[in-house]
matplotlib code that plots the C-alpha trace (Angstrom):
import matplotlib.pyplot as plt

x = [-94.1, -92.6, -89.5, -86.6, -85.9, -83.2, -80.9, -80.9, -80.1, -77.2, -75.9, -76.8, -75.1, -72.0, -71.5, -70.5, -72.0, -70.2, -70.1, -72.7, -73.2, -75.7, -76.4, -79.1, -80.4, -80.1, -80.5, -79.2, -79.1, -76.6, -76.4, -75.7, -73.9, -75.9, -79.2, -82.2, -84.6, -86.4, -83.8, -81.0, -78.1, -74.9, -71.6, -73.0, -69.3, -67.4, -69.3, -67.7, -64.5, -65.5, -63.7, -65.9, -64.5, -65.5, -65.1, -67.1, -70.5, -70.1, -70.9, -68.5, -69.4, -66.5, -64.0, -60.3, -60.9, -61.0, -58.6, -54.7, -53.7, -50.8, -48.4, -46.4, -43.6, -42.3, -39.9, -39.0, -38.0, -40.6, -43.4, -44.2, -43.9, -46.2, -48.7, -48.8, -49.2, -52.3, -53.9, -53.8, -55.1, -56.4, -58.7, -57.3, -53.8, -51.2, -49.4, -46.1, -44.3, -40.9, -39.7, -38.6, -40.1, -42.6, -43.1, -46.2, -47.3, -50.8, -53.1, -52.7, -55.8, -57.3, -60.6, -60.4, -62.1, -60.3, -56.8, -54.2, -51.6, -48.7, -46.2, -43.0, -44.8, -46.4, -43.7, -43.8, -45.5, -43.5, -42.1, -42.1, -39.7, -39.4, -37.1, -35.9, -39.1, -41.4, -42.9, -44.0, -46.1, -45.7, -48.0, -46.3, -45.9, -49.1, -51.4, -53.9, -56.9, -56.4, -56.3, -53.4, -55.2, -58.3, -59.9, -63.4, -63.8, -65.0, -62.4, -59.9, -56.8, -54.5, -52.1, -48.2, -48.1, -47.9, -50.0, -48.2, -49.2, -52.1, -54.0, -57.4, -58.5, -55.3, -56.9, -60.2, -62.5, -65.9, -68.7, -66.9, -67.5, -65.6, -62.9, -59.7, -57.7, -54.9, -51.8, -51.6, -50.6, -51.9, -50.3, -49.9, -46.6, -47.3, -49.7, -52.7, -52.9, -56.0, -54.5, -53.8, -55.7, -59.1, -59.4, -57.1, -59.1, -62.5, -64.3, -67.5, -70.7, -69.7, -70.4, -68.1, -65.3, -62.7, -60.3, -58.0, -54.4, -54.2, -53.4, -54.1, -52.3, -53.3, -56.4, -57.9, -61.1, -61.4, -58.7, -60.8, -64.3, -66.4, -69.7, -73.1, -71.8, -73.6, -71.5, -68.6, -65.7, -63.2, -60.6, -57.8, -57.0, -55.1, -56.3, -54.3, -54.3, -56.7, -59.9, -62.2, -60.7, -62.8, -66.5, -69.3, -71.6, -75.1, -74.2, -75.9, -74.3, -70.5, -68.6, -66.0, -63.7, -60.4, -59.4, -57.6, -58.8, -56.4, -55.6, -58.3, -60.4, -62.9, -62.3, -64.9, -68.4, -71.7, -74.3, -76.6, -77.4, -80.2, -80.7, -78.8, -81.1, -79.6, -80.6, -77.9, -78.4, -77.0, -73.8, -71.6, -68.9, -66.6, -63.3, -61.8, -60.0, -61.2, -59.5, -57.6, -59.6, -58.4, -56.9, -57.8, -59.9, -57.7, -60.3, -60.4, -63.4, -64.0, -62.4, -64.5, -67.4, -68.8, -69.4, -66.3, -64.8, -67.4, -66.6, -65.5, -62.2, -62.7, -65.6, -65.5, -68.1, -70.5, -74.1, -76.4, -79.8, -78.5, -80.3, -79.8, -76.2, -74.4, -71.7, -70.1, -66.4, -64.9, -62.8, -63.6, -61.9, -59.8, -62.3, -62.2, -65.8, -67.7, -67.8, -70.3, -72.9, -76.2, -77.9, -80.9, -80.8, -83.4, -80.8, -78.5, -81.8, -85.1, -87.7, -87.9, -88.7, -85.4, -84.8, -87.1, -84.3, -83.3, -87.0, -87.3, -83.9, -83.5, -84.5, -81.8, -83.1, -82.3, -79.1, -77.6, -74.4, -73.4, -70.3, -68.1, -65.4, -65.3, -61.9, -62.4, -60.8, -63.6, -65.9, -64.1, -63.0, -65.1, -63.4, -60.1, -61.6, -61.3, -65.0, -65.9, -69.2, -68.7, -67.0, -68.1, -71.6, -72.5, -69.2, -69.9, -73.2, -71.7, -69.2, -70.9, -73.8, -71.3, -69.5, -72.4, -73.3, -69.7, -70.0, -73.5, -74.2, -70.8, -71.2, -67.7, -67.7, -70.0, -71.7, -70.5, -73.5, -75.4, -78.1, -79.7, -83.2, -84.4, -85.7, -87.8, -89.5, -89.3, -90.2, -93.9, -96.0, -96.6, -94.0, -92.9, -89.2, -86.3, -88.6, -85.8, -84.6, -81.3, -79.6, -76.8, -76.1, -73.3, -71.1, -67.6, -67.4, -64.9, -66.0, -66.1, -68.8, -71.7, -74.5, -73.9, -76.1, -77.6, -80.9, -80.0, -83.1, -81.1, -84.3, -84.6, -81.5, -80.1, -83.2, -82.3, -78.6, -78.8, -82.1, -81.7, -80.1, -79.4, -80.9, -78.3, -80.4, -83.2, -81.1, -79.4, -82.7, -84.0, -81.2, -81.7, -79.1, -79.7, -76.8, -75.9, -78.8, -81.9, -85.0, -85.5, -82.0, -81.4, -83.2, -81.5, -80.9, -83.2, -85.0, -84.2, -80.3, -78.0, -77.9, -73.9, -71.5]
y = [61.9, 60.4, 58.6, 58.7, 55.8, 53.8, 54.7, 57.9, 57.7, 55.6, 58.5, 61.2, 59.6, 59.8, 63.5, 62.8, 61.2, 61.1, 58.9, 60.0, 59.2, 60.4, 62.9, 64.7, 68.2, 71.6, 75.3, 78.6, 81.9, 84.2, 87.0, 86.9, 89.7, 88.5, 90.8, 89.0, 90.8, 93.7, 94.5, 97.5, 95.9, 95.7, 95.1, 92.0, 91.6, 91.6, 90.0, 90.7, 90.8, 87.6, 85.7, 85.0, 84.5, 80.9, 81.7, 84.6, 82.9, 79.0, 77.8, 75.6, 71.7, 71.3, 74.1, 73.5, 77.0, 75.9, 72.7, 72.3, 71.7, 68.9, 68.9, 65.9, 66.3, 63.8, 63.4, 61.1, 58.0, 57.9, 56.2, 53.9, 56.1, 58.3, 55.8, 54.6, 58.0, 58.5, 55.4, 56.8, 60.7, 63.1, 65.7, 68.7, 67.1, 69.0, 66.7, 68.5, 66.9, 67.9, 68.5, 65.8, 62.6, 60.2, 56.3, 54.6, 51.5, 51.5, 55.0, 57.5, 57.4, 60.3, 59.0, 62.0, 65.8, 68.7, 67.5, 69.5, 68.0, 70.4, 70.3, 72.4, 72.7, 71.4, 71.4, 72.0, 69.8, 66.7, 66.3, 63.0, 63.4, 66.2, 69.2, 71.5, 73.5, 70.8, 67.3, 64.8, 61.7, 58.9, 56.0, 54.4, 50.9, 51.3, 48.4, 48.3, 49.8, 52.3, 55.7, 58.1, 60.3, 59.3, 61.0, 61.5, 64.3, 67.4, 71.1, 69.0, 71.0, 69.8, 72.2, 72.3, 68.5, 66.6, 63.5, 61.5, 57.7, 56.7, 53.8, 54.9, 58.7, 60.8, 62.7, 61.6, 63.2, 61.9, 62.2, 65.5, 68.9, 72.5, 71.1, 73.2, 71.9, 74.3, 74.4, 70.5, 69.0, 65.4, 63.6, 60.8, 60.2, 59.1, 60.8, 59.2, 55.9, 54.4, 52.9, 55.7, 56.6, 58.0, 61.3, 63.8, 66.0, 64.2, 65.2, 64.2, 63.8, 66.3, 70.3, 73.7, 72.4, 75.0, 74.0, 76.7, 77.1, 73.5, 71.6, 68.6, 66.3, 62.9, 61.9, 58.7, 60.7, 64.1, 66.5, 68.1, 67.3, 67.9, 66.1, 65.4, 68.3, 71.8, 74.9, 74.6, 77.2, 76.3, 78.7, 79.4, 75.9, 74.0, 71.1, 70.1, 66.7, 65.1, 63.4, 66.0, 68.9, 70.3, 68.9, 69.9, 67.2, 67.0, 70.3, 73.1, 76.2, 76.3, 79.2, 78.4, 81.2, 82.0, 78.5, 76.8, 73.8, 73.2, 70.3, 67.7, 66.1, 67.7, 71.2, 72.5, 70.3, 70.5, 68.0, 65.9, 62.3, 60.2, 58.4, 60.8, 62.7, 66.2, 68.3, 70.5, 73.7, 78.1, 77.2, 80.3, 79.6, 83.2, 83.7, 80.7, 79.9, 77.0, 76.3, 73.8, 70.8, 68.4, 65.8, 62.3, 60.2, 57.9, 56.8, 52.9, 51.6, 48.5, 50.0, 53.4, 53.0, 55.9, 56.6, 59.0, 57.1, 58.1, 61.8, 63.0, 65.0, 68.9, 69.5, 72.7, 72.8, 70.4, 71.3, 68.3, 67.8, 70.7, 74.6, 78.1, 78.1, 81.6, 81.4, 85.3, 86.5, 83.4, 82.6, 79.4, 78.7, 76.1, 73.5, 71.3, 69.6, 72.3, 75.3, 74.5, 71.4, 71.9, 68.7, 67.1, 63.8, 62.6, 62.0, 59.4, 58.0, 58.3, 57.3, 59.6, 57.7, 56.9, 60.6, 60.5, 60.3, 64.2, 65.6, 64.8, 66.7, 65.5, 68.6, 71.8, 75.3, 78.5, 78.7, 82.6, 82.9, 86.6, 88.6, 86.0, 85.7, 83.3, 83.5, 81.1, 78.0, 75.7, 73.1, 72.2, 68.8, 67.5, 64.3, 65.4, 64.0, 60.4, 59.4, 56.4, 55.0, 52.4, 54.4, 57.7, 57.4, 61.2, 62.4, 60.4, 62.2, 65.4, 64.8, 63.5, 66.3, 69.0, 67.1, 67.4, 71.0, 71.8, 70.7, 71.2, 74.8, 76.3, 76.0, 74.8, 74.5, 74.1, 76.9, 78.4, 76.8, 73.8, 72.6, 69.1, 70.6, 67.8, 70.1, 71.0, 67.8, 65.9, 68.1, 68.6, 70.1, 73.7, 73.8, 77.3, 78.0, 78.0, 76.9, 75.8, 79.7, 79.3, 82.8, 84.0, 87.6, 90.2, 87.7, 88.3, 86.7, 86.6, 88.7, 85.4, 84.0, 83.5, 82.0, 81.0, 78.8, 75.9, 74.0, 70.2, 68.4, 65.3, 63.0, 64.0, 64.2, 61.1, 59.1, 60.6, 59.4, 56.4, 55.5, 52.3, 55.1, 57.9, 61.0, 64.0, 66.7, 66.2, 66.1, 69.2, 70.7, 69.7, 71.8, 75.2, 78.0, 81.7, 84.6, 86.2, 88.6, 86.8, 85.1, 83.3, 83.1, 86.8, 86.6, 88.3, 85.6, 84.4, 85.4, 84.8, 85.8, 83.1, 81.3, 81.5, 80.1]
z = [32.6, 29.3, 29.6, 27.6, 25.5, 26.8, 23.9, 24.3, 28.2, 27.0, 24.9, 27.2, 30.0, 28.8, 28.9, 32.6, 35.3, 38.6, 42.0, 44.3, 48.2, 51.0, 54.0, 55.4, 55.0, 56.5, 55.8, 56.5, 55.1, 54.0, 51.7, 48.0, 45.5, 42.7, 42.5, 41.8, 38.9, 40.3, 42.8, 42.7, 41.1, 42.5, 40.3, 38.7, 37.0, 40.5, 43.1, 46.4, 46.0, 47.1, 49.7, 52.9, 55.8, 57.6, 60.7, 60.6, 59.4, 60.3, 63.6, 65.2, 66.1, 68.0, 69.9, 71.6, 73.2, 76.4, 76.2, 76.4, 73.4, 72.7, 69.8, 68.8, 66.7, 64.0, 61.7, 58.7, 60.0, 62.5, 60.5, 62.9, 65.8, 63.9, 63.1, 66.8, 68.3, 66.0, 66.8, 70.2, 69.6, 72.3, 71.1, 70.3, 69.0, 66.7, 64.9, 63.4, 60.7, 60.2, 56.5, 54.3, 53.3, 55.1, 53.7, 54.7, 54.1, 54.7, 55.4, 58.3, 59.8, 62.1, 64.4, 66.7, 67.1, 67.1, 65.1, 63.2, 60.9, 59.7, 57.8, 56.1, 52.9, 50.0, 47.5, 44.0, 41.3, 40.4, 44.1, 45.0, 47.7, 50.6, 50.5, 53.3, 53.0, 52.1, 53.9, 51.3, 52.8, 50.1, 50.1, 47.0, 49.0, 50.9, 51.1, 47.6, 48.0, 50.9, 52.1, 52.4, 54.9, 56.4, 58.6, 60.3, 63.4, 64.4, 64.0, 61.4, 59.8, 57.6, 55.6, 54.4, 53.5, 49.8, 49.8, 46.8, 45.2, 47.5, 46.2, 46.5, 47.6, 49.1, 51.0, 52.3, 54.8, 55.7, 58.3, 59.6, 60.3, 60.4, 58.2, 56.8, 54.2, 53.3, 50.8, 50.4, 47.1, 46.0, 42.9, 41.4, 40.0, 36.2, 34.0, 31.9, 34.4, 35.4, 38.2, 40.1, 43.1, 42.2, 44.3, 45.3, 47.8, 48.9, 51.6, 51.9, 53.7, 55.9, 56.9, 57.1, 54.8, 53.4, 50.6, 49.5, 47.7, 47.6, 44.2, 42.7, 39.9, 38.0, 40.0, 37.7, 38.4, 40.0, 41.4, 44.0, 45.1, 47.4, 48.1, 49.8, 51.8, 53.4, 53.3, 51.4, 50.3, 47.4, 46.3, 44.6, 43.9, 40.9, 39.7, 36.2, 34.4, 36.1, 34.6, 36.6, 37.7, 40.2, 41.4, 43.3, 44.2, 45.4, 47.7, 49.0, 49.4, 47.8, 47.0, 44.2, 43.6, 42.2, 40.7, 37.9, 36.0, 33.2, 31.1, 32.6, 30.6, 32.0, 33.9, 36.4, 36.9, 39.6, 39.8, 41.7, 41.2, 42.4, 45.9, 48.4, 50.3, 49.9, 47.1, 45.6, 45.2, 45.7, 43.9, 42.7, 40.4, 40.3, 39.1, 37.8, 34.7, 33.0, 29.7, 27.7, 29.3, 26.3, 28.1, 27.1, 29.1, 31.5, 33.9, 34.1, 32.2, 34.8, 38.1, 38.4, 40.5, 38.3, 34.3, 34.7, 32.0, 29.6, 29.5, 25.9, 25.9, 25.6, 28.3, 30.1, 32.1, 33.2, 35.3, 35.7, 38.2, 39.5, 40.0, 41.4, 40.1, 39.0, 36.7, 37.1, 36.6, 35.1, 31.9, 29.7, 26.4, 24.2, 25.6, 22.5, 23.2, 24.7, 27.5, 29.5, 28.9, 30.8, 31.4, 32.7, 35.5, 33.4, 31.0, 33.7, 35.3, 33.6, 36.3, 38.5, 41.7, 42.2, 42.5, 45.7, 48.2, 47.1, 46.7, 43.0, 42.4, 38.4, 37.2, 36.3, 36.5, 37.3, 35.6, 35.7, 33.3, 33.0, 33.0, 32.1, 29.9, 26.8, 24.7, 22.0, 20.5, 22.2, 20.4, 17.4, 18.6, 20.3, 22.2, 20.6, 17.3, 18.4, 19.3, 20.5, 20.1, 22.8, 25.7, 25.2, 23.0, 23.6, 22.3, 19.4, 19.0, 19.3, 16.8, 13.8, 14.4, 14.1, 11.2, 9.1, 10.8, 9.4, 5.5, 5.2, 7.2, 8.0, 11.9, 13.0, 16.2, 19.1, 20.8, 24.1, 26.0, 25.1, 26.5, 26.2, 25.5, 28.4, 31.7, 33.3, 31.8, 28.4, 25.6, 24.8, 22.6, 24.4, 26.4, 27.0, 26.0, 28.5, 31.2, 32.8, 33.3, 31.8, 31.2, 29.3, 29.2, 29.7, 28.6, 26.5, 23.5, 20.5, 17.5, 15.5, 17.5, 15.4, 18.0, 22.1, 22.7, 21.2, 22.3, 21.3, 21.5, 22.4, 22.4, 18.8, 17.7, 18.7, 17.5, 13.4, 14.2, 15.4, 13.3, 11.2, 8.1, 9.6, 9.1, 10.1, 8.0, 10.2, 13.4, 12.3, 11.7, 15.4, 17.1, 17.8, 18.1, 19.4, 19.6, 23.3, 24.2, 22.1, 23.6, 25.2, 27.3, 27.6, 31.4, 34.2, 36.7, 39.3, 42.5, 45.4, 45.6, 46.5, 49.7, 50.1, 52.8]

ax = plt.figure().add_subplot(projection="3d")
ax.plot(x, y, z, "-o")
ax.set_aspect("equal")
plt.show()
């Protein structure tokens, strides 16, 4: 297989790359609302009205059915009664928490199967302190470096609370199975701050996780994530001004429905990277609003443990090493970079036996994009015009190609779709087009739209502009455009349907 040269890996990588862990691998199947060609279709534009119920189709690891069930209640002022009693859990433990405001100074830590936490509410955005109606757990004086929540068991629910200033992840759930996380709010008080904590929501490693009407705030890298994990719901979330909004990692089988990712840097992202053992895959994306991701980059340069803090400002979408992933029923637009950016894991790690641990996962295919809803105002500033060649090379890339697209052609703006022209292996001479099987069809898009998707031949066009004098008339001419409904991306998804949770 040929290799990428390492400067183009350099600039490819920085159109996002994001921390990666480990778990092993399991299957189950479950029916999908996407029809695969050659069978009857359903509404392709409204799959199922969506909304699975969990506790219909996962199996439970852990059940309080036949225990008697305890419920300790706290209120502020009772940190350290608090923090005792859950040193001390039994399984099957409801731990109330009365409304108002809770100051910790170091992370709550749950060790124990079969454990609710509940509080009066969430509170509104901005709410540092509880109300009468809401219970805010503030980790502002915690230790550095910890948790606000940290948890690992079996049957774990956690809903009504506001996890606020942790130092690391606020919420962080690992190792653990049948796992609800319910109207909680994590924030960070001040915007734009690399030191604040790096995760909002973050379970991980772990099986039968639901995350819904929860919302997330300032996270120094993503807002909500959820990775290495099988069977996972995520819906009707907010994630806002966060680096990432929302992330799928290295997952099999998520449903993602009904959210809002607005004013991150980057919006709505799912990818696998190399050396964890599962291999992510039957992802459907449905019903979010992903728009106005423009927000510049604030993740710490030396702190993140990933290349987070290469992302340009203005990404949409992100899909990397990833495959079998439907895009139906969602709205992208004012994404000043680009809608959605599908990308190769050759392009983060270019030999390909350090994708072994997930079966060779570094290739994207089967990429189904229909019925969606595209509003405009995206790709004209690409990493809100400030590019940096040093922090965020691809961005760079991206905006001096389209700067000379712009005088020279009249193209001022980058297409709906792009695609790094990498997968299913580097280009060759003979390779079929769209091997990868990346559709995009059915789609709404503004009358000014000229062409939706763009092949970028990154290999190539990164060589002409970074070549001793550049040559941006023959990187221009490398790139490839085609309108909604031309070969070769006007396929009709893939076969077999989703897997789904």
């Amino acid at each position: 297989m040929n290799r990428l040269s390492r400067a183009v890996l350099v600039a490819a990588l920085s159109l996002l790359a994001l921390p990666a862990c480990s778990d092993d691998d399991e299957d189950r199947q479950f029916a999908s609302p996407n029809p695969s060609p050659g069978e009857p279709a359903t509404d392709a534009g409204t799959p199922d009205s969506g909304t699975p119920d969990s506790g219909d189709v996962w199996p439970a690891e852990f059940s309080c059915t036949d225990a008697q069930r305890k419920t300790l209640t706290f209120n502020p002022g009772q940190e350290q009664d608090l923090q005792n009693a859950v040193n001390d859990l039994q399984p099957c433990t409801t731990v109330q928490l009365g409304a108002g405001t809770f100051k910790f100074d170091n992370a709550v830590t749950i060790r124990q199967d079969g454990i609710t936490i509940v509080g009066a509410g969430r509170g509104a955005q901005g709410e540092g302190t509880g109300g009468a109606a809401s219970t805010v757990l503030d980790f502002s004086n915690a230790a550095a470096n910890t948790n606000g929540l940290d948890v690992v068991g079996k049957l774990f629910t956690v809903k009504d609370v506001a996890l606020w200033n942790a130092k690391k992840d606020a919420l962080r759930v690992e190792n653990s199975s049948n796992v609800f996380i319910q109207r909680i709010r994590t924030e960070w008080a001040v915007e734009n701050d690399e030191n604040n904590g790096k995760y909002g929501i973050y379970p991980v490693k772990s099986r039968y996780v639901l995350i819904e009407d929860c919302e997330a705030y300032n996270a120094a890298d993503a807002g909500i994530y959820v990775g290495q994990t099988r069977y996972t719901i995520v819906r009707r979330n907010i994630a806002k001004k966060n680096v990432a909004g929302i992330e799928i990692e290295n997952t099999r089988f998520a449903y993602v429905e009904g959210n809002t990712a607005i004013d991150n840097t980057t919006g709505l992202v799912v990818f696998d990277l190399p050396g964890n053992p599962i291999k992510g895959t039957d992802i459907l994306i449905t019903k979010n609003t992903i728009t106005g991701n423009n927000r510049p980059n604030f993740a710490s340069v030396t702190a993140s443990s990933s290349t987070v803090s290469q992302v340009p400002a203005g990404t949409g979408t992100f899909i990397l090493a990833s495959r079998r992933v439907e895009f139906v029923g969602n709205t992208w637009g004012d994404n000043g970079a680009v809608d959605i950016a599908v990308l190769s894991g050759l392009a983060i790690e270019p030999n390909p036996i350090l994708w072994s641990a997930g079966f060779f996962n570094f290739n994207t295919g089967d990429v189904s994009i229909h019925d969606n809803t595209f509003l405009g105002g995206s790709g004209a500033n690409v990493d809100n015009g400030q590019p940096d060649l040093q922090k965020r090379p691809l961005g760079a890339l991206m905006f001096n190609l389209y700067a000379y697209g712009k005088a020279v052609h009249g193209v001022e703006r980058v297409e709906h779709v792009l695609w790094d022209g990498i997968d299913p292996a580097p280009r060759a001479e003979g390779r079929e087009p769209n091997a990868l099987n990346l559709c995009f069809y059915n789609n709404t898009v503004p009358a000014t739209t000229k062409q939706a998707v763009v092949d970028l031949d990154l290999q190539s066009v990164q060589a002409y502009l970074t070549a001793q004098t550049p040559n941006p008339a023959a990187a221009w001419a490398a790139t490839a455009r085609y309108d909604q409904g031309a070969e070769p991306f006007n396929c009709r998804g893939f076969a077999p349907a989703l897997d789904l949770p």
